[in-house]
N, C-alpha and C positions, 0 to 999 in steps of 0.2 A: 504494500500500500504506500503511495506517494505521500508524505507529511505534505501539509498546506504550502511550507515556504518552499521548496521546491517544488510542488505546485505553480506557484506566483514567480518562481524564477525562471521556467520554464515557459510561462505567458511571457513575461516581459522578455524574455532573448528572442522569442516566435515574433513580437511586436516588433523590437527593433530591426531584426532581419529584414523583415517586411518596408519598413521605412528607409531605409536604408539606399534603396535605389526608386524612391519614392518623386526624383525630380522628373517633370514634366518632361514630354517628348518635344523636339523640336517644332515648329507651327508647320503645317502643311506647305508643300509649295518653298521655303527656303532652299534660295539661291548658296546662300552660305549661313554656313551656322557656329558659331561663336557660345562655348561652353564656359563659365566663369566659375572658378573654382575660389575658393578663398587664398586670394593672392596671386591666381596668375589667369590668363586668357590664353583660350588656344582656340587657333580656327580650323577648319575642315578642309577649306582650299585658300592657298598663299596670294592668289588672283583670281578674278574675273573678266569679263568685256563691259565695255562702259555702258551704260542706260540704269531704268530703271532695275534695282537689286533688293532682291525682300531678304533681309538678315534678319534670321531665327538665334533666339539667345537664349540658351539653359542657364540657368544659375544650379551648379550642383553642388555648391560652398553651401555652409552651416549656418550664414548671412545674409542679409541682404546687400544686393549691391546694383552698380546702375550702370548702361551700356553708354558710352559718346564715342560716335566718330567724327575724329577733326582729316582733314584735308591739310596737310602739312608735307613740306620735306624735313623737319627735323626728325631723327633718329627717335623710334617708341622710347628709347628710356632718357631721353633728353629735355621733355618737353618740359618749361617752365615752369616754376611750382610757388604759389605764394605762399607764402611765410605764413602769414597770420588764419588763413583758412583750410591751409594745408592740402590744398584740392591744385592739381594741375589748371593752368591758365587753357582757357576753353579757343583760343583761336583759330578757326580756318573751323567752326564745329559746322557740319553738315546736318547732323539728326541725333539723337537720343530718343535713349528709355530712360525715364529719369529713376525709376524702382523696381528693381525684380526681387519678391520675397524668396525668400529659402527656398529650393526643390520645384520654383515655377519655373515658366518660359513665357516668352515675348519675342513679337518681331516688328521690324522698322521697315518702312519700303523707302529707298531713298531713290535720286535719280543723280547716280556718279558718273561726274564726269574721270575721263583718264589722268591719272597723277599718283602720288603717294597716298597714303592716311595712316590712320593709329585709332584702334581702335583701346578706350581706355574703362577702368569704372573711375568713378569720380568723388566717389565717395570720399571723405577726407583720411589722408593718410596711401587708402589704398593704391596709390597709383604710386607713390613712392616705394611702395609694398610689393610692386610686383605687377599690379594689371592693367599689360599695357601688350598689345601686338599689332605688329606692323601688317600693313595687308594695300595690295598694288590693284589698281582697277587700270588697265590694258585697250588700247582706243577696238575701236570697231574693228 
């Protein structure tokens, strides 16, 4: 016979199991998809062709956090960081998600033109932290 507490230990590891890969699937239809982990960004493809582009965003970090793409040639881990708000300087920003909870997804349709960008979260701190990836949109 199973005593109670391992009873109840047995429920909670079945729960967390369960939770555990509990973050949202990509949105349908994304051109590229950008998964946010706590502290770094990784995309699915390094390029695209320019027009409009639907960018799917997982957040599968234990946080919330927020998608920005700026339009820049500086280098993703270079970009300017103010002091006092601790958030990367938003210039050249083309679209955002401003909040993806824990374990959800979101996506942006933007219409990019060919050049660099950086894709970042902007939450404070994070970007100095880590979440930041470069990503090239490619003319016609």
């Amino acid at each position: 016979m199973i005593s109670r507490s391992v009873g109840a230990l047995m429920a909670l590891a079945i729960l967390a199991a369960a939770c555990a890969n509990s973050a949202a699937e990509a949105p349908t239809g994304s051109q590229v998809v950008a998964e946010l982990a706590d502290y770094k960004i990784t995309v699915n493809v390094p390029s695209v062709k320019a027009g409009a582009i639907k960018i799917g965003v997982r957040n599968l970090g234990a946080m919330e956090h927020s998608f920005q793409v700026l339009k820049t040639d500086i280098p993703p881990d270079k970009l300017p960081v103010d002091g006092a708000s601790a958030k990367a300087k938003e210039d050249g920003k083309v679209g955002e998600i401003a909040s993806i909870p824990a374990g959800k997804s979101s996506a942006v349709t933007l219409d990019l033109a060919p050049g660099k960008y950086v894709f970042i979260c902007n939450i404070a701190s994070h970007y100095q932290l880590g979440m930041h990836a470069g990503f090239t949109v490619d003319p016609l």
